[in-house]
C-alpha positions in Angstrom: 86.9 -31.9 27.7 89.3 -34.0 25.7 86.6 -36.1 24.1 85.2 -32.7 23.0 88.4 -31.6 21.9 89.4 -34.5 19.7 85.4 -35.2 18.6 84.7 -31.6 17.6 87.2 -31.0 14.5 86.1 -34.3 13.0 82.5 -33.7 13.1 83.4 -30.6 11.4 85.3 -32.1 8.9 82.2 -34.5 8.2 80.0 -31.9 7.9 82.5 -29.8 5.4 82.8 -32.8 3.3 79.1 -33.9 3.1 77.7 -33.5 -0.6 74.6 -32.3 -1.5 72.2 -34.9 -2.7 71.5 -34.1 -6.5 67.8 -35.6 -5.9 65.9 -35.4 -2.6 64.7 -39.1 -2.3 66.4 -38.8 1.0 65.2 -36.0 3.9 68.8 -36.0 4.5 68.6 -32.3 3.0 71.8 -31.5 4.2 73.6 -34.2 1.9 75.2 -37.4 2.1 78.3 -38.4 3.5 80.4 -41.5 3.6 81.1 -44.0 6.1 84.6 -43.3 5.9 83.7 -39.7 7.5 81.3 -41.6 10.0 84.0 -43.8 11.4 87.1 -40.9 11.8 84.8 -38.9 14.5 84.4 -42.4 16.4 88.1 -43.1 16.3 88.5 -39.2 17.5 85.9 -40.2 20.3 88.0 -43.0 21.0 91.5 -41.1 20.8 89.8 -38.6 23.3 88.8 -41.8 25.7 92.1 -43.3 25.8 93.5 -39.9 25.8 91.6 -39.0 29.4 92.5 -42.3 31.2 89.4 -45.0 30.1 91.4 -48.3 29.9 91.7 -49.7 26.5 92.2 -53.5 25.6 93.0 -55.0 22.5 92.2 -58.4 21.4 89.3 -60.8 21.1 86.9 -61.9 23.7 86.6 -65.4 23.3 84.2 -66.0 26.7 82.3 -64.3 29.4 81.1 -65.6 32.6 78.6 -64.1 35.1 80.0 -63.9 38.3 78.4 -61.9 41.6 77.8 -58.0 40.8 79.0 -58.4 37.2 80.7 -60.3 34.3 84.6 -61.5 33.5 85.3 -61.6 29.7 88.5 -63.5 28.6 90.5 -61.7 26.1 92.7 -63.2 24.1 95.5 -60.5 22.3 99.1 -60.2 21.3 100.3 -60.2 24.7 98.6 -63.4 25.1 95.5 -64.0 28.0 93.8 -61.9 30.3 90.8 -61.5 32.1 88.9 -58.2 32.3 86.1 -57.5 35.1 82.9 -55.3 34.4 79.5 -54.6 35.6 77.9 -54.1 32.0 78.9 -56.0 29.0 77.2 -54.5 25.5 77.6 -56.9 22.6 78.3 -55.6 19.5 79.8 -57.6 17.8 79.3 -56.8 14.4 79.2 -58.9 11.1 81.2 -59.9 7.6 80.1 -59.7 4.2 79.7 -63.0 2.7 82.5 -64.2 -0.2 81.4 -65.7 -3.1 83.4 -69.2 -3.0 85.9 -69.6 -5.1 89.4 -67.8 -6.7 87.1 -65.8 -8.3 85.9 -63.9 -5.3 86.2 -60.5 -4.8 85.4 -59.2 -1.1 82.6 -56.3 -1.3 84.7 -54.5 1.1 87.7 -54.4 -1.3 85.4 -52.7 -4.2 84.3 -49.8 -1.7 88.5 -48.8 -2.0 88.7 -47.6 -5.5 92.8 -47.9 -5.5 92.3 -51.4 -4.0 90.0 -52.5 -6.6 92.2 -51.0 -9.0 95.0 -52.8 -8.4 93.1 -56.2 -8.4 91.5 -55.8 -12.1 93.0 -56.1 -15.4 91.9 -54.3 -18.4 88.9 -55.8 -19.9 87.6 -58.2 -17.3 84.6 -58.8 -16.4 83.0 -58.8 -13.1 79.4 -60.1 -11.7 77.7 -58.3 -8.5 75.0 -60.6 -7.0 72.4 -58.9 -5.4 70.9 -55.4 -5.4 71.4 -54.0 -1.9 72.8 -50.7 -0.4 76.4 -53.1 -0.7 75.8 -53.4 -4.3 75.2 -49.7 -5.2 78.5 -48.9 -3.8 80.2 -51.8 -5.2 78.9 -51.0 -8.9 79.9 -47.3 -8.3 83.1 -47.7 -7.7 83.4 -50.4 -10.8 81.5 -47.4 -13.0 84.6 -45.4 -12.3 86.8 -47.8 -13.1 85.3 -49.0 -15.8 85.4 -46.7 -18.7 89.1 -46.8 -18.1 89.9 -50.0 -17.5 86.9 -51.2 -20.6 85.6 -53.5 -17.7 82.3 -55.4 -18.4 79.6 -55.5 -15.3 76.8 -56.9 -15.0 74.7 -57.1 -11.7 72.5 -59.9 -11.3 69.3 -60.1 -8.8 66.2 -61.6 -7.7 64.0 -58.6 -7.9 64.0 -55.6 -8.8 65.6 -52.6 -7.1 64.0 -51.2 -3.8 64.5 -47.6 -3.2 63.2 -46.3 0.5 60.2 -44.3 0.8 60.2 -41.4 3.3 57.3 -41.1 5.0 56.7 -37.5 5.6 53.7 -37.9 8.4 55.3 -40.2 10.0 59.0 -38.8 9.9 60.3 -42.1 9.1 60.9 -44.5 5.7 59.1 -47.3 4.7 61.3 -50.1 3.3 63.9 -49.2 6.1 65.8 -52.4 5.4 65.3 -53.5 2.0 65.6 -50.6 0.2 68.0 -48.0 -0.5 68.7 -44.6 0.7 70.8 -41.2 0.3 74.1 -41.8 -1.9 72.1 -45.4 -2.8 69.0 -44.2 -3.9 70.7 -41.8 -6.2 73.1 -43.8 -7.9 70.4 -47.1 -8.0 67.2 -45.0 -9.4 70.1 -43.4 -12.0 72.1 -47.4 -12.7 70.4 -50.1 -11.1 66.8 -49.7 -12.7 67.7 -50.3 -16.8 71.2 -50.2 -16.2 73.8 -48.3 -18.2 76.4 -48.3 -20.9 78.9 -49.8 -18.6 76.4 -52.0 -16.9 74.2 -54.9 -17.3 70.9 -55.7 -14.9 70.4 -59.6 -15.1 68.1 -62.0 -13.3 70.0 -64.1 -11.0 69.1 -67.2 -12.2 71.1 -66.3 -15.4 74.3 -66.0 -13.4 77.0 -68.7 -14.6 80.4 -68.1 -13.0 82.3 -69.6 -15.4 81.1 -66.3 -17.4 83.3 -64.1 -15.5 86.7 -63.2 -14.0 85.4 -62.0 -11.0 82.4 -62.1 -8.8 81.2 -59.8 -6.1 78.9 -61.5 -3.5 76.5 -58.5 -2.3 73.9 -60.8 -1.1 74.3 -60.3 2.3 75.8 -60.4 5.6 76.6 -62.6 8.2 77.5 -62.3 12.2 80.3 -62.3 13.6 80.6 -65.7 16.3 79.7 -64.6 19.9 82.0 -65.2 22.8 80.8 -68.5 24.6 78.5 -67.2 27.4 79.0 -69.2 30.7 76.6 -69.0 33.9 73.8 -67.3 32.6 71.3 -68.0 30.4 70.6 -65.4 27.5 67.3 -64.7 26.9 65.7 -63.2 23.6 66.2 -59.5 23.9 64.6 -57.4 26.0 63.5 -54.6 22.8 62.7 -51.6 25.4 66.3 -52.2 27.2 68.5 -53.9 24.8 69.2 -56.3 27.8 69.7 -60.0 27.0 71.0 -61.3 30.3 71.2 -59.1 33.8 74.1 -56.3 32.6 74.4 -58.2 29.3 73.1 -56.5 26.4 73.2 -56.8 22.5 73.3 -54.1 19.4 73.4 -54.3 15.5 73.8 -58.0 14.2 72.1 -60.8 15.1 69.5 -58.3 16.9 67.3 -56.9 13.8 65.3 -54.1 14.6 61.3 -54.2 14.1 59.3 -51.4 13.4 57.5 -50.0 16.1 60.2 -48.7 19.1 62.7 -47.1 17.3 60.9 -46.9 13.7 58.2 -46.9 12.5 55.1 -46.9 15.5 52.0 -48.1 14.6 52.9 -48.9 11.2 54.4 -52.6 12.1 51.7 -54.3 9.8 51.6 -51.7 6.8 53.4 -52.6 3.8 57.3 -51.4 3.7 57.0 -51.8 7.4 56.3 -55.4 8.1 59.1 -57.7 8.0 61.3 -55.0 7.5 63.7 -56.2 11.0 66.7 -57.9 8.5 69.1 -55.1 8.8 70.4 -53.1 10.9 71.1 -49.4 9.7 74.0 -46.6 11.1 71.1 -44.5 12.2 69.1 -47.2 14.1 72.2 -48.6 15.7 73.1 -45.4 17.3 69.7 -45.1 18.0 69.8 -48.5 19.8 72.8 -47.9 21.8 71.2 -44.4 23.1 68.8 -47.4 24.7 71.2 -49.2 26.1 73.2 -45.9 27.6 70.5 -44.9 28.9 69.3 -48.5 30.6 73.1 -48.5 32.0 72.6 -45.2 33.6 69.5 -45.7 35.4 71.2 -48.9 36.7 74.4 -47.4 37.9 74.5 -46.4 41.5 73.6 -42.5 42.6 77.0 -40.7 43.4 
């Protein structure tokens, strides 16, 4: 009840503040929303956890080790080292963006702040986005706003052209589920990313010199986050209809792609837009792969 409690007024307050798509390339009908909004009804999730008595630890698991009926992770935190004992350990791990090398970079996650960004550019400079992905439609928005008042010059520069999702109605599903871009993405690439704009320049990559700007924005990509060093079992390629990697060990989001076919995409794993489409891992298929994984815990739990 206090999960519910803390959970239900921020789902509200995502739904109030979605916004209507001004397109429907998306099936999201009911509008887009931001990440932002995404992640205050999982901290309200997690207030309401802590809240009703789960324990809560806070640090960095730096190794687990399979011992009889379970695993022990070693955290390391601000209170220094402890060891934590479990029956089911889920990885997820997550990733970073990359950084363009240099004291030119600017980190894509400081552009998706618009009074961060702003207080890193000066009037008149110039900025380069690499790469044309979901990362570098927000990016570029957030510059667009900025740069009319700040007389900013952007250009983005890319390897191919932009890739926007199809949704496959039949099928209830998109094609291009990882390469291309969808809701708020979509919209903004199909109306910036394809000739460009006023404020905006679309390059090829191999154009990109970076002595030609003040700043650059690496949007090429993302890489894991280092796993905790595993000890006493070995971890086998993912089970895909569990999630499991290792008895009670399991792994979600990045490194673990998702293929068409379980959670997307059946029986089109060899059409175009479909095959090869397992580089990224979506919000939408990551929840859906943790549903898995619930579930697989559940059945393995003992009966009360």
């Amino acid at each position: 009840m206090e999960v519910q409690a803390t959970v239900s007024p921020a789902v509200q307050r995502l739904v109030d503040t979605a916004e209507p798509l001004p397109t429907c390339i998306d099936p999201a009908k009911l509008g887009f929303t931001t990440l932002g909004a995404c992640k205050d009804v999982f901290d309200a999730a997690t207030a309401g956890l802590v809240s009703s008595g789960v324990p809560t630890f806070r640090g960095k698991v730096t190794k687990l080790s399979r011992q009889a009926g379970g695993w022990v992770a070693t955290l390391e935190g601000k209170r220094g080292t402890c060891e934590v004992k479990a029956k089911h350990v889920v990885l997820a791990t997550g990733c970073e963006p990359k950084t363009a090398a240099g004291p030119k970079a600017l980190c894509v996650e400081e552009t998706f702040q618009e009074e961060q960004l702003r207080g890193r550019l000066a009037p008149s400079q110039r900025v380069a986005v690499l790469g044309n992905s979901h990362s570098a439609a927000i990016a570029l928005a957030r510059l667009r706003d900025l740069a009319g008042p700040l007389g900013l010059r952007v250009a983005c520069f890319a390897r191919r052209p932009i890739r926007i999702a199809e949704w496959v109605t039949e099928h209830n599903v998109h094609r291009y589920n990882s390469t291309g871009l969808k809701g708020y993405g979509s919209v903004f690439g199909a109306e910036c990313m394809v000739n460009g704009a006023d404020w905006l320049q679309i390059r090829h990559a191999k154009e990109f010199d970076e002595k030609d700007w003040d700043w650059v924005v690496d949007c090429t990509g993302y890489k894991q986050s280092p796993l905790p060093e595993i000890v006493g079992s070995k971890v086998e390629p993912r089970d895909e209809a569990t999630g499991a990697l290792a008895p009670g060990l399991f792994g979600l989001g990045v490194p673990w792609g998702e293929a068409p076919g379980r959670l997307w995409g059946k029986g089109l794993e060899d059409q175009p837009g479909f095959k090869g489409e397992d580089t990224f891992v979506g919000f939408a298929m990551f929840l859906s792969r943790a549903v898995v994984i619930a579930e697989e815990i559940g059945r393995q739990m003992p009966a009360n």
